[in-house]
PyMOL Python script that loads the backbone (N, CA, C, O; Angstrom):
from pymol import cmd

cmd.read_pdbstr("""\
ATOM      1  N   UNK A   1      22.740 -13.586  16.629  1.00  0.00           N
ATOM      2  CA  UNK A   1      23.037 -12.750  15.488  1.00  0.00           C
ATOM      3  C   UNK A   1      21.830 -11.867  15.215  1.00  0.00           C
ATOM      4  O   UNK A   1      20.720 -12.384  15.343  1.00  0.00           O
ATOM      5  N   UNK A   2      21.910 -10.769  14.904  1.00  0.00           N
ATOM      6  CA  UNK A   2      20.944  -9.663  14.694  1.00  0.00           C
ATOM      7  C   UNK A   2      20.551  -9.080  13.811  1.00  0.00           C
ATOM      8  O   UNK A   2      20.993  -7.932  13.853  1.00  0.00           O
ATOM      9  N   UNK A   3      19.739  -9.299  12.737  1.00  0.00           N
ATOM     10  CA  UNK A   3      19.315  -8.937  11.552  1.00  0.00           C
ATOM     11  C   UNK A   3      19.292  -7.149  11.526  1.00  0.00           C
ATOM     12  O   UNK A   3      18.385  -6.644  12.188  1.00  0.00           O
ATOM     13  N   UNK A   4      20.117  -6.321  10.893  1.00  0.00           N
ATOM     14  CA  UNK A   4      19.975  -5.156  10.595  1.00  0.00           C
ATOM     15  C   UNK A   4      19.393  -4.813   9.165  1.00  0.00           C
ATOM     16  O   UNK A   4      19.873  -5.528   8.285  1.00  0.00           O
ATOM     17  N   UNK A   5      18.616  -4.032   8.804  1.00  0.00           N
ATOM     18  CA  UNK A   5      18.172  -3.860   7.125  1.00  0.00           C
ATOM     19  C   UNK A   5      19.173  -2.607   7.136  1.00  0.00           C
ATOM     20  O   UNK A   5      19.561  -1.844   8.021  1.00  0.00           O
ATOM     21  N   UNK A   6      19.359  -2.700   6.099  1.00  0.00           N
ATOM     22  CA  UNK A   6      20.574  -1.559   5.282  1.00  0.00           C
ATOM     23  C   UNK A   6      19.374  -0.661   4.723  1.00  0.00           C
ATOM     24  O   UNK A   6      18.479  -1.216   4.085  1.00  0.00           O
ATOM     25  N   UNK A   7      19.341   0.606   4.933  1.00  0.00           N
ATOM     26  CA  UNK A   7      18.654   1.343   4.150  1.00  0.00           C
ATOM     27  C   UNK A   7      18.950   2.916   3.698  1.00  0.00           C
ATOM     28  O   UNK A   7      19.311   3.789   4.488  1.00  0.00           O
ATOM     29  N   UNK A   8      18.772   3.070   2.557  1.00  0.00           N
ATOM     30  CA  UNK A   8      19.955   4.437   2.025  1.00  0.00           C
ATOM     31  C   UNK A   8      18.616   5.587   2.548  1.00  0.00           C
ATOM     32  O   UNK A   8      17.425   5.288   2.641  1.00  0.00           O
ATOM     33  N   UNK A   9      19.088   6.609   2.766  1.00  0.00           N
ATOM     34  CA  UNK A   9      18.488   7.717   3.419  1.00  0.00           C
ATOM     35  C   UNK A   9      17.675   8.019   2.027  1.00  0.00           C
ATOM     36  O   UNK A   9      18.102   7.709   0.915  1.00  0.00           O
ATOM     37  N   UNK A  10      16.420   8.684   2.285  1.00  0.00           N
ATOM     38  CA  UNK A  10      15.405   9.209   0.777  1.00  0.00           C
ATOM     39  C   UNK A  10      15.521  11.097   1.205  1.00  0.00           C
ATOM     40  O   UNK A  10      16.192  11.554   2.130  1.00  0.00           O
ATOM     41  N   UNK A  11      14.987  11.597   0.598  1.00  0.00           N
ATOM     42  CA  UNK A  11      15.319  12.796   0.758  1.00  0.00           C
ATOM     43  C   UNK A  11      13.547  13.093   1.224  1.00  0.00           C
ATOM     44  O   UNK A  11      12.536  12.391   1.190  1.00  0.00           O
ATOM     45  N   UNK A  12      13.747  14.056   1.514  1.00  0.00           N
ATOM     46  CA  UNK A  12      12.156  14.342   2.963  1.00  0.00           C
ATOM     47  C   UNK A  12      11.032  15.061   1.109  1.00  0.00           C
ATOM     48  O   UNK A  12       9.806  15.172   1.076  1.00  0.00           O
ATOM     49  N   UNK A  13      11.864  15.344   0.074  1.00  0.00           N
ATOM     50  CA  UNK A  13      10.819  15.543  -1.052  1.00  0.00           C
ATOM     51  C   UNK A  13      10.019  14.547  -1.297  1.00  0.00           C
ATOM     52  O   UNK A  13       8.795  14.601  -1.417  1.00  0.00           O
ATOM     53  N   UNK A  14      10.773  13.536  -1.380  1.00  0.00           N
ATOM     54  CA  UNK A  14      10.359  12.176  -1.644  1.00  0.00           C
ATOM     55  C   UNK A  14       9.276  11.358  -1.184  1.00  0.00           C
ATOM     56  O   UNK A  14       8.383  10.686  -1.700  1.00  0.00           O
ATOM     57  N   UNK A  15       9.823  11.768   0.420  1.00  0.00           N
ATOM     58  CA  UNK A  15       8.687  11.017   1.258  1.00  0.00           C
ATOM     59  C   UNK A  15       7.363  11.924   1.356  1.00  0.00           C
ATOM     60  O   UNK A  15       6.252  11.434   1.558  1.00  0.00           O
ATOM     61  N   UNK A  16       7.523  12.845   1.244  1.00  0.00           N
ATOM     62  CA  UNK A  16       6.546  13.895   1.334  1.00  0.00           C
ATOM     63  C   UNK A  16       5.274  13.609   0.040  1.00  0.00           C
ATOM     64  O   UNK A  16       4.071  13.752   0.258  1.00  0.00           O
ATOM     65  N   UNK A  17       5.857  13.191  -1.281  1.00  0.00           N
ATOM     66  CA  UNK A  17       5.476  13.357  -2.408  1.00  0.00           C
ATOM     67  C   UNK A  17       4.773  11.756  -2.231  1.00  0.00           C
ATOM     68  O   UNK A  17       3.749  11.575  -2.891  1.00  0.00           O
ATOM     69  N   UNK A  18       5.192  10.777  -1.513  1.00  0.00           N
ATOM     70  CA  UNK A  18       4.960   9.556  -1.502  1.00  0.00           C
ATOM     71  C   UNK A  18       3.649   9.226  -0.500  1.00  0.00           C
ATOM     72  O   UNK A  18       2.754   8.387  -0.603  1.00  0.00           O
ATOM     73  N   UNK A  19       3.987  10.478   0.733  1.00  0.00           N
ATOM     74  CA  UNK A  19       2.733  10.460   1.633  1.00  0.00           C
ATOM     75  C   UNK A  19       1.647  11.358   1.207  1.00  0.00           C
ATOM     76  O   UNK A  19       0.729  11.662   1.969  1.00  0.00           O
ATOM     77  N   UNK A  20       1.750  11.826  -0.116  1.00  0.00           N
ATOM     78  CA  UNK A  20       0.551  12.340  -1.212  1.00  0.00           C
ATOM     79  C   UNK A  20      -0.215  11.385  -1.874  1.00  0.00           C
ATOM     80  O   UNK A  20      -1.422  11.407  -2.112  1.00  0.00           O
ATOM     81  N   UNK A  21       0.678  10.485  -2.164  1.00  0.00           N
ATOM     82  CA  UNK A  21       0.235  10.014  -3.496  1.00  0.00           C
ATOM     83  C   UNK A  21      -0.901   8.696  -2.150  1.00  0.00           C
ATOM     84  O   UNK A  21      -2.094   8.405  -2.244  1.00  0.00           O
ATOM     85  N   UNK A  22       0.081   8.251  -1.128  1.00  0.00           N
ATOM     86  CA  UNK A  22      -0.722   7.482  -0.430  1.00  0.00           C
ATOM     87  C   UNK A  22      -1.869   7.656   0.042  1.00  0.00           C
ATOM     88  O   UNK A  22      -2.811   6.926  -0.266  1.00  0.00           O
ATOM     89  N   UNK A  23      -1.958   8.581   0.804  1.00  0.00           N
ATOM     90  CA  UNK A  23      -3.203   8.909   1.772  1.00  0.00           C
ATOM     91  C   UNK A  23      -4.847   9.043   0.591  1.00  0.00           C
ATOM     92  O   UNK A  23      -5.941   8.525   0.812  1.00  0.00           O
ATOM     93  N   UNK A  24      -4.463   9.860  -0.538  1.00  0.00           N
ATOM     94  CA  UNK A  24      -5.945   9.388  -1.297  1.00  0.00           C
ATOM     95  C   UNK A  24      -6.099   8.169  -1.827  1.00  0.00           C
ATOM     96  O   UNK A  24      -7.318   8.018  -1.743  1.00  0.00           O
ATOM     97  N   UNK A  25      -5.747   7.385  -2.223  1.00  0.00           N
ATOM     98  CA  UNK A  25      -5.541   6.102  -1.884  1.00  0.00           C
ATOM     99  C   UNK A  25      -6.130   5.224  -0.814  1.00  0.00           C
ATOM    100  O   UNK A  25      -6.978   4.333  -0.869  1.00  0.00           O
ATOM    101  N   UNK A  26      -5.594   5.617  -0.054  1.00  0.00           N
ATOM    102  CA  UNK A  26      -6.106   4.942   1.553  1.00  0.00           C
ATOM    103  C   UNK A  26      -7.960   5.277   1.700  1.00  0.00           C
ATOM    104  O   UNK A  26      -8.952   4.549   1.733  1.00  0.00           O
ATOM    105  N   UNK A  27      -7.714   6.865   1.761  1.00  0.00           N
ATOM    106  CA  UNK A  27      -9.518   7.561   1.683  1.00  0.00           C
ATOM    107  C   UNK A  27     -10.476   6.713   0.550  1.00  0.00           C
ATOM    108  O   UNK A  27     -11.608   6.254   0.704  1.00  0.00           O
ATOM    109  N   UNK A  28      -9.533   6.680  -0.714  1.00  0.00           N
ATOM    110  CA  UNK A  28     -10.605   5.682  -1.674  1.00  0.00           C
ATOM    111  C   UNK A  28     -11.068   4.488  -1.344  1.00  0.00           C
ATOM    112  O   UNK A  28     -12.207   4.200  -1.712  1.00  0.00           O
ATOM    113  N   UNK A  29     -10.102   3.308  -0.399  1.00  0.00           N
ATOM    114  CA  UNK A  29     -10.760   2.313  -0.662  1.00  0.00           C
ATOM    115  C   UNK A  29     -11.617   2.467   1.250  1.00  0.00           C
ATOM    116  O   UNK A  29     -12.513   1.701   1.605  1.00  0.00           O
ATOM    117  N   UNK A  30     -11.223   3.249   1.881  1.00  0.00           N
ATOM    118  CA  UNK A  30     -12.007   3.107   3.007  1.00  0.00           C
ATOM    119  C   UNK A  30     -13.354   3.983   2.556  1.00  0.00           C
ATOM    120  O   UNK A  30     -14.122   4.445   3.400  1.00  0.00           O
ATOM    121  N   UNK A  31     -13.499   4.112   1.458  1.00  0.00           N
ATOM    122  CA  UNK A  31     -14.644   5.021   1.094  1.00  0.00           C
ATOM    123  C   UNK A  31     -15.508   3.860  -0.015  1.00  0.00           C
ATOM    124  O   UNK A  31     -16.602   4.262  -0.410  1.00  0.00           O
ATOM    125  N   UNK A  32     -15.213   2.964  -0.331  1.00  0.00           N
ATOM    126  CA  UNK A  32     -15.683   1.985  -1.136  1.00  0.00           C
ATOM    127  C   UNK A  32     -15.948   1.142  -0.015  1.00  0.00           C
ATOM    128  O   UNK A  32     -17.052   0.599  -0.025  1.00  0.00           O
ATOM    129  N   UNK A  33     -15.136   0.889   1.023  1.00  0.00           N
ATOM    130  CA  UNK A  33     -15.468  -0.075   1.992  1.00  0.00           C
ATOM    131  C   UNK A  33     -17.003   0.674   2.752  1.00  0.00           C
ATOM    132  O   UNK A  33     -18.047   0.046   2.930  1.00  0.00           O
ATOM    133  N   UNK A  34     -16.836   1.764   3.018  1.00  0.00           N
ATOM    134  CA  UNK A  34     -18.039   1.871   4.068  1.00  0.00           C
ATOM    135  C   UNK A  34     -19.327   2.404   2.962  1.00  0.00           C
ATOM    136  O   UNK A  34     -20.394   2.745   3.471  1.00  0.00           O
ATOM    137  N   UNK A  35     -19.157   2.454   1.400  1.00  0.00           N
ATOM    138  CA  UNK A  35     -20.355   2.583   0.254  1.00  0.00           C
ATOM    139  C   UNK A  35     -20.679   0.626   0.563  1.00  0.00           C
ATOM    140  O   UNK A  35     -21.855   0.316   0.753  1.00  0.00           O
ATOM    141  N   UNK A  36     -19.843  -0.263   0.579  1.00  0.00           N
ATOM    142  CA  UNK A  36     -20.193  -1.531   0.100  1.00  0.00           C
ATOM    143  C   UNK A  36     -21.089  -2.185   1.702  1.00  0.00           C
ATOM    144  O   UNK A  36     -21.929  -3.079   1.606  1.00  0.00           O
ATOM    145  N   UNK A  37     -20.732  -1.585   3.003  1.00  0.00           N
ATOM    146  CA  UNK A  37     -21.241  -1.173   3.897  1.00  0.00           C
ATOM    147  C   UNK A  37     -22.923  -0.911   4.042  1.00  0.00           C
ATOM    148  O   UNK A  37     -23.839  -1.565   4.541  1.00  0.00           O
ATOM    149  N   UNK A  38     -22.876  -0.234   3.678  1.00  0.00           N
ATOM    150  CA  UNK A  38     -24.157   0.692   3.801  1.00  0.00           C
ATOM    151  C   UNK A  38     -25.134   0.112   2.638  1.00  0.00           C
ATOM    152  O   UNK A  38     -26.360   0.130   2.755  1.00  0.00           O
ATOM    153  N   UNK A  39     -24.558  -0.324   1.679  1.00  0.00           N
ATOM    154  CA  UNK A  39     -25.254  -0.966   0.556  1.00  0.00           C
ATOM    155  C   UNK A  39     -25.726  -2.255   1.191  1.00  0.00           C
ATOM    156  O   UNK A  39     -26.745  -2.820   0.796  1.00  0.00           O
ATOM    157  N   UNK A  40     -24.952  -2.729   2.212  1.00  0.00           N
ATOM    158  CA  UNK A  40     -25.454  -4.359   2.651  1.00  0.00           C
ATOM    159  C   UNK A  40     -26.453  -3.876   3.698  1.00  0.00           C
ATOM    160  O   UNK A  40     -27.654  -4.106   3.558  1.00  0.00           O
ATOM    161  N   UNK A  41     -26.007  -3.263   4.660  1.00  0.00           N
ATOM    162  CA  UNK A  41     -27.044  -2.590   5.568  1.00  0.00           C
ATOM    163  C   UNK A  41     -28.525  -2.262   4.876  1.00  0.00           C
ATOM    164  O   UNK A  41     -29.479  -2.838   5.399  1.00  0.00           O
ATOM    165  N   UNK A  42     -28.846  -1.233   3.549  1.00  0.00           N
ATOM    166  CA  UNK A  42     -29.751  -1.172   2.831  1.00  0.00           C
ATOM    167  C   UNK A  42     -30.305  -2.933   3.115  1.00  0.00           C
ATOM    168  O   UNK A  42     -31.075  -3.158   4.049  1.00  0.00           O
ATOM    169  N   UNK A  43     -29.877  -3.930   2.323  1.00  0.00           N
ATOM    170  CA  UNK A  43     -30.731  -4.743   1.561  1.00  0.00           C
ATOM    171  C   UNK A  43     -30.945  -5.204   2.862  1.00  0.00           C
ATOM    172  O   UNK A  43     -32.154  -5.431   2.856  1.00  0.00           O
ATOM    173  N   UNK A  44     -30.418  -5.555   4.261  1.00  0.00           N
ATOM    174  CA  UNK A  44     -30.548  -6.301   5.231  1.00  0.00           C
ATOM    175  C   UNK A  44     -32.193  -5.766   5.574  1.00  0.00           C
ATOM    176  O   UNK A  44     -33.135  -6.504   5.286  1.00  0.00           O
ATOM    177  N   UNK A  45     -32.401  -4.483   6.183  1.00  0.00           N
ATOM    178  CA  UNK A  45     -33.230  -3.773   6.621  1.00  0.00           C
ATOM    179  C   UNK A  45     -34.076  -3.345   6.259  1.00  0.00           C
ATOM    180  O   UNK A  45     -34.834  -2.595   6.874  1.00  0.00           O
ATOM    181  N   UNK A  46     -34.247  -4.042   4.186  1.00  0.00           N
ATOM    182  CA  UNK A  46     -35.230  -4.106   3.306  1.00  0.00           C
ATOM    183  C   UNK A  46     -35.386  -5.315   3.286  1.00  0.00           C
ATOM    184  O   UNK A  46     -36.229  -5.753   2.503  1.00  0.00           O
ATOM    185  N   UNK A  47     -34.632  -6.245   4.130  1.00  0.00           N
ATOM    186  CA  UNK A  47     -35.625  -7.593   3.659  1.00  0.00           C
ATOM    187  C   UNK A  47     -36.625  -7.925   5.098  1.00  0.00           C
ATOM    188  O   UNK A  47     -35.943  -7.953   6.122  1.00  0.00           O
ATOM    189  N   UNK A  48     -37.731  -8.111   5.257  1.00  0.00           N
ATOM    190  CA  UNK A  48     -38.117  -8.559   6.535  1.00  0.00           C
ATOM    191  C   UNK A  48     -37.998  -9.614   6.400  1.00  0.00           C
ATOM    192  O   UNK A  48     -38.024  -9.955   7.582  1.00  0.00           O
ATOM    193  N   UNK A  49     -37.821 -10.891   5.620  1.00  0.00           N
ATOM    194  CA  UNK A  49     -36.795 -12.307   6.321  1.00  0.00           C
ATOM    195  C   UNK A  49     -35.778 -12.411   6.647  1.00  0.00           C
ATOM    196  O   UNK A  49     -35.322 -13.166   7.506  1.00  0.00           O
ATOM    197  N   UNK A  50     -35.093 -11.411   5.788  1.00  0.00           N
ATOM    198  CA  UNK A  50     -33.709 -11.172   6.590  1.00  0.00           C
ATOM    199  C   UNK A  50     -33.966 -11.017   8.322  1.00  0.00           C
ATOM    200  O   UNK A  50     -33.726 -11.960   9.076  1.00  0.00           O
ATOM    201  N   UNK A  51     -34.471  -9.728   8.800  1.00  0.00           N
ATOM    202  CA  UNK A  51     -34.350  -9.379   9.624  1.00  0.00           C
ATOM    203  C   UNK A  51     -35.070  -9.968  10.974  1.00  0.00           C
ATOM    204  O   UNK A  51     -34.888  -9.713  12.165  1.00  0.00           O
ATOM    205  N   UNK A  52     -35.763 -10.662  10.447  1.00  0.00           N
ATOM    206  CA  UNK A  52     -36.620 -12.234  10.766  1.00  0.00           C
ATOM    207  C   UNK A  52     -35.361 -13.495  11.351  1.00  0.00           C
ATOM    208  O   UNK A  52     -35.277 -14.233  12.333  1.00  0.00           O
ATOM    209  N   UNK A  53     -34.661 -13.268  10.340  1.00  0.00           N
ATOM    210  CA  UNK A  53     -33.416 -14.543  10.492  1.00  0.00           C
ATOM    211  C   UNK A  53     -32.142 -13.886  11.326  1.00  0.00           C
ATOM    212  O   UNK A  53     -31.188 -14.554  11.723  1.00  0.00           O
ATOM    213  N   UNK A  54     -32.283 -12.570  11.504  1.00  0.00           N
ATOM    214  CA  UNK A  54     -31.155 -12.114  12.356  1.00  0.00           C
ATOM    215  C   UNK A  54     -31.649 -11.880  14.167  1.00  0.00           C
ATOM    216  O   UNK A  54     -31.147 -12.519  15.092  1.00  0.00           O
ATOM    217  N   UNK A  55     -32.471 -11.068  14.279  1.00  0.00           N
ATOM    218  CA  UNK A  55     -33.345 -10.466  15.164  1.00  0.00           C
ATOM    219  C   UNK A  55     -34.331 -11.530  15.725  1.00  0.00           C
ATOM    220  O   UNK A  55     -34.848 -11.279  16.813  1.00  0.00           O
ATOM    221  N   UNK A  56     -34.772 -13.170  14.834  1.00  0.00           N
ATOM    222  CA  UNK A  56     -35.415 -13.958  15.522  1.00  0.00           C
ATOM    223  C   UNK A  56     -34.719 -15.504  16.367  1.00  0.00           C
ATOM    224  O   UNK A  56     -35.204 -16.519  16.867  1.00  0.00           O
ATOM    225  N   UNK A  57     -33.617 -15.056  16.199  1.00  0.00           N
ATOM    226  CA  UNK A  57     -32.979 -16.567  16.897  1.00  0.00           C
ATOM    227  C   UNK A  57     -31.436 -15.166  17.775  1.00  0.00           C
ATOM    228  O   UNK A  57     -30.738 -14.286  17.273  1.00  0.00           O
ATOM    229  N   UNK A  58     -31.577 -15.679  19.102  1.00  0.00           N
ATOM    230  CA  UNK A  58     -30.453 -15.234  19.773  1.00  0.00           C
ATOM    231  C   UNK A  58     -29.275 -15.348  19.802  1.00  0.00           C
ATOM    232  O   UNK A  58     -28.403 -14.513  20.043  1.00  0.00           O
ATOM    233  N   UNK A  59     -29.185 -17.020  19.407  1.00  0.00           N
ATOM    234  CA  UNK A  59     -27.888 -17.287  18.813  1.00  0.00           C
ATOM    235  C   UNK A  59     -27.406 -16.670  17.568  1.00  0.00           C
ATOM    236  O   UNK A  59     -26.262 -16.216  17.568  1.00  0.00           O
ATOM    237  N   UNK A  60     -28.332 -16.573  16.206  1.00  0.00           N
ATOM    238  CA  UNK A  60     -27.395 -15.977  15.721  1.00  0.00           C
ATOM    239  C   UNK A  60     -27.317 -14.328  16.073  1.00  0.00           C
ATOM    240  O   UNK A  60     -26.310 -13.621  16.031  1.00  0.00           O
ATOM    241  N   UNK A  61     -28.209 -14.072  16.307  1.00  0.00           N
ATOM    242  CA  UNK A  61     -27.640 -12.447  16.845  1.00  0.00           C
ATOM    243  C   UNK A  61     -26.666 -12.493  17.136  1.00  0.00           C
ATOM    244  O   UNK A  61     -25.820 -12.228  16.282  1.00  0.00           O
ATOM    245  N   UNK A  62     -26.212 -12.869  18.561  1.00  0.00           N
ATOM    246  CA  UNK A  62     -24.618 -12.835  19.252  1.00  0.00           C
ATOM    247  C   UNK A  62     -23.395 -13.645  18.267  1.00  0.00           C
ATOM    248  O   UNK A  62     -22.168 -13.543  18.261  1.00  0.00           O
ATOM    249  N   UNK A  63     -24.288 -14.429  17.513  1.00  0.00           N
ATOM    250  CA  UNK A  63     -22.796 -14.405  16.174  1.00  0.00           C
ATOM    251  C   UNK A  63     -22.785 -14.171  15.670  1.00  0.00           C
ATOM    252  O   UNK A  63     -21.838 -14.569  14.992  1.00  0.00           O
ATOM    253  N   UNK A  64     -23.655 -13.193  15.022  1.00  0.00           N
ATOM    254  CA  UNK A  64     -22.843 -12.393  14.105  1.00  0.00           C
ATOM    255  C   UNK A  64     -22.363 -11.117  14.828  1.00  0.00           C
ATOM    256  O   UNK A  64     -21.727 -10.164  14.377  1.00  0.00           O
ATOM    257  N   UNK A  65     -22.817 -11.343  16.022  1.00  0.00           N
ATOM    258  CA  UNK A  65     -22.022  -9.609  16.569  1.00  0.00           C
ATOM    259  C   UNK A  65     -20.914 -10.337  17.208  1.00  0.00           C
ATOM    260  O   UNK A  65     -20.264  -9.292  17.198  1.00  0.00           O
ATOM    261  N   UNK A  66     -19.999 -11.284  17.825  1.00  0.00           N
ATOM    262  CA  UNK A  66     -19.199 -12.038  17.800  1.00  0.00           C
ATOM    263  C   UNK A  66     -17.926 -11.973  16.308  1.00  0.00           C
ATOM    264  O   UNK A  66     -16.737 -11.662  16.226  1.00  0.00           O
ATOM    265  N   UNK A  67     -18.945 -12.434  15.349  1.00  0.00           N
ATOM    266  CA  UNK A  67     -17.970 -12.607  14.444  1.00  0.00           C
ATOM    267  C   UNK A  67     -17.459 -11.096  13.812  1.00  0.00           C
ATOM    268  O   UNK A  67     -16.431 -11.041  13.137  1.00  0.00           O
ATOM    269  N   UNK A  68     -18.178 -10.029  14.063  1.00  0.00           N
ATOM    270  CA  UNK A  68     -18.081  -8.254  13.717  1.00  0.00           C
ATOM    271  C   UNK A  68     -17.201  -8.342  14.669  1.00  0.00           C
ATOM    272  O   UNK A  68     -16.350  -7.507  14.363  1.00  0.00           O
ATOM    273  N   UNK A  69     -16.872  -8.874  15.691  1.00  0.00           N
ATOM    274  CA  UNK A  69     -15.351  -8.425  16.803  1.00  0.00           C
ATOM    275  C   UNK A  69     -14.605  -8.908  15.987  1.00  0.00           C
ATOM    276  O   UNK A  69     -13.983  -8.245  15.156  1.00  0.00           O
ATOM    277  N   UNK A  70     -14.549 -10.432  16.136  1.00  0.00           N
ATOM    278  CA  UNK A  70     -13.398 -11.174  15.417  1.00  0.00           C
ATOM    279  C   UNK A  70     -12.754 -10.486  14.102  1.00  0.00           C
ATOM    280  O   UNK A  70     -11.614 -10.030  14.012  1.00  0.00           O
ATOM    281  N   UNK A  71     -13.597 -10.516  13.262  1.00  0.00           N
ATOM    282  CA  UNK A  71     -13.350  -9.734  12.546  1.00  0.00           C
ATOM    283  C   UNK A  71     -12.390  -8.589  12.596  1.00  0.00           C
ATOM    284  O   UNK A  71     -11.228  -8.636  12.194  1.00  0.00           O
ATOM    285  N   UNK A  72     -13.045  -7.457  13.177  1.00  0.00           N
ATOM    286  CA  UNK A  72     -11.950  -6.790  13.562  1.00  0.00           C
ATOM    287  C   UNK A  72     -10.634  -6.533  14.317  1.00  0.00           C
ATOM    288  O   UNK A  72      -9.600  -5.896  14.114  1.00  0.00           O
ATOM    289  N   UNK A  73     -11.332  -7.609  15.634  1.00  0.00           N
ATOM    290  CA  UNK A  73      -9.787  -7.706  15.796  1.00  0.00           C
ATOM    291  C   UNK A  73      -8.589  -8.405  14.965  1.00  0.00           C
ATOM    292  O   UNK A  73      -7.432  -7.996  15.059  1.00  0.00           O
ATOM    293  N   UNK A  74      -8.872  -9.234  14.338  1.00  0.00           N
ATOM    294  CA  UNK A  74      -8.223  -9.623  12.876  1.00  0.00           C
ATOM    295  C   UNK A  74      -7.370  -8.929  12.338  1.00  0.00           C
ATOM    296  O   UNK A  74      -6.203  -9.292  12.192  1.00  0.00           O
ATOM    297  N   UNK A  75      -8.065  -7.282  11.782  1.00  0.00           N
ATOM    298  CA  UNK A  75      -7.885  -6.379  11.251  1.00  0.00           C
ATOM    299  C   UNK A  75      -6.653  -5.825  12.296  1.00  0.00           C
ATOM    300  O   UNK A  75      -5.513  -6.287  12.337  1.00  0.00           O
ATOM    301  N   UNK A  76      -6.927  -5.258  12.719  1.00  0.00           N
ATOM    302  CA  UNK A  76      -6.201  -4.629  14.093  1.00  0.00           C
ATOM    303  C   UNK A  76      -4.581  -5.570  14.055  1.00  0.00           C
ATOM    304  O   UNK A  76      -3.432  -5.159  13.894  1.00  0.00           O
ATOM    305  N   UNK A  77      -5.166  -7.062  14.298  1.00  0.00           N
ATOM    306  CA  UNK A  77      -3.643  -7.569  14.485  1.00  0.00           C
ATOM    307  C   UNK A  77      -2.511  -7.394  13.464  1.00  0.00           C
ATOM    308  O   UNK A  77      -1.306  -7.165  13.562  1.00  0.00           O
ATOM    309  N   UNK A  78      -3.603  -7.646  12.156  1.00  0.00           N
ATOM    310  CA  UNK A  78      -3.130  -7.526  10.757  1.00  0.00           C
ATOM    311  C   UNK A  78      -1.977  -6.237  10.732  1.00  0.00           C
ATOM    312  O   UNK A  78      -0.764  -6.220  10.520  1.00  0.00           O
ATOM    313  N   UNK A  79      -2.996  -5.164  11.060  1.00  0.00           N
ATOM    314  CA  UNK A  79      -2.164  -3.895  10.924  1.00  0.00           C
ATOM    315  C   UNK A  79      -1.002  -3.920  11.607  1.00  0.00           C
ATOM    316  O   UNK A  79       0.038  -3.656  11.003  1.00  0.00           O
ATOM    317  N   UNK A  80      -0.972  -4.350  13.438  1.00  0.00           N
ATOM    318  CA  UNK A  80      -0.043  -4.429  13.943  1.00  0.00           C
ATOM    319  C   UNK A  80       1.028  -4.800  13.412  1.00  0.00           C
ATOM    320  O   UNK A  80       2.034  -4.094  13.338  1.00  0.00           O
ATOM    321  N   UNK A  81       0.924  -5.933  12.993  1.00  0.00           N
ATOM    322  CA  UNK A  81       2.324  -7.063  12.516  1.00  0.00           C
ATOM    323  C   UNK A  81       2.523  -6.641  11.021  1.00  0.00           C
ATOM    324  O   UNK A  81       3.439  -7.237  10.454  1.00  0.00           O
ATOM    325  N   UNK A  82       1.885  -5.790  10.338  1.00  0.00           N
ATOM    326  CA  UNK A  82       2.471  -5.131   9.041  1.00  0.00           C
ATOM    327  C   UNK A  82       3.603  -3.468   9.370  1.00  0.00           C
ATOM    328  O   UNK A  82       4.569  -2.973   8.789  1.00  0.00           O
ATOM    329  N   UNK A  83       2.932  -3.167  10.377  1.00  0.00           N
ATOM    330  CA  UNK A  83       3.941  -2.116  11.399  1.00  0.00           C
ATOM    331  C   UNK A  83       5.531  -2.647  11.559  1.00  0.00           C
ATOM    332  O   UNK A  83       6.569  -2.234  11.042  1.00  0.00           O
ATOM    333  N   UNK A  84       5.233  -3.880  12.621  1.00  0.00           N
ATOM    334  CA  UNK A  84       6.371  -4.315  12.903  1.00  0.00           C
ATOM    335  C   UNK A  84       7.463  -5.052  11.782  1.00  0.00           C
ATOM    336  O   UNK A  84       8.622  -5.402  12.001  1.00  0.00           O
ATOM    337  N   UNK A  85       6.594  -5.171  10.382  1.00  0.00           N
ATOM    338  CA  UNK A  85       7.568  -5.994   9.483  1.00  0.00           C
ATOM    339  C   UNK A  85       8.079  -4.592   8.776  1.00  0.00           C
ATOM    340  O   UNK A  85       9.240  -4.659   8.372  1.00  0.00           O
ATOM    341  N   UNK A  86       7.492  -3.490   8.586  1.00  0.00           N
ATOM    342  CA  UNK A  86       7.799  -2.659   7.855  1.00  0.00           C
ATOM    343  C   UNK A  86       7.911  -1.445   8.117  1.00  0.00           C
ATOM    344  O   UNK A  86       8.025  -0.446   7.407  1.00  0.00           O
ATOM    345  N   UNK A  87       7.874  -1.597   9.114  1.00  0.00           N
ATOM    346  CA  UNK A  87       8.355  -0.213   9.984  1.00  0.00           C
ATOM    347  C   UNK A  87       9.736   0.451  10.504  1.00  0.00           C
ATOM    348  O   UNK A  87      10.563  -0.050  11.266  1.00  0.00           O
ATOM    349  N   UNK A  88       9.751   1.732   9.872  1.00  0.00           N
ATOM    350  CA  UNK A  88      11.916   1.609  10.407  1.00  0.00           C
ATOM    351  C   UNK A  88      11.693   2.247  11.654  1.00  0.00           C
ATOM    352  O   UNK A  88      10.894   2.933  12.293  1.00  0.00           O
ATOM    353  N   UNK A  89      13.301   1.419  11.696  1.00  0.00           N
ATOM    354  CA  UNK A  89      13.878   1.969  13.266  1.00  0.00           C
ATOM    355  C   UNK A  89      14.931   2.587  13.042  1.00  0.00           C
ATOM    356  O   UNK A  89      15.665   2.643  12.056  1.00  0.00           O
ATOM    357  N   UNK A  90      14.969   3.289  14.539  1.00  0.00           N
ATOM    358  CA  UNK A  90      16.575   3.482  14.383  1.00  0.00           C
ATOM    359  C   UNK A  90      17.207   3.767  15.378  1.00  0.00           C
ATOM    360  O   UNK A  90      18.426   3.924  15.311  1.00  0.00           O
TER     361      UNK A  90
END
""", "prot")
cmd.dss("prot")
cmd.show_as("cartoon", "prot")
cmd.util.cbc("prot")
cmd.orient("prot")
């Protein structure tokens, strides 16, 4: 048996007015994400124990650049499978 979603047609004003309201939106928080970014970067590269505790043991170097993949690929899958739940077909 084959799950179809029923969905009533929107008119192209609509979507148009909807892919307005989205996209600054989107720019704001990827713009808070890479300020909250750069703010951590700052304090890292102002602390010399910090950079002592990153830069002096190898292991953690490669995990935390390890866990910066994971991480993103995370992200990545995330997006994927929010595509496929909410994405039309036709």
């Amino acid at each position: 048996m084959e799950f179809k979603m029923q969905t009533r047609p929107t008119p192209s004003a609509a979507i148009t007015l909807e892919k307005a309201s989205f996209f600054p939106r989107v720019y704001g928080w990827m713009a808070l994400g890479l300020l909250v970014s750069a703010v951590a970067s700052f304090g890292l590269l102002s602390s010399p124990s910090a950079l002592k505790f990153v830069f002096g043991s190898k292991v953690v170097y490669f995990g935390l650049i390890l866990g910066a993949l994971t991480l993103y690929l995370d992200f990545v899958n995330l997006f994927l499978m929010l595509l496929r739940l909410l994405g039309r077909r036709k």
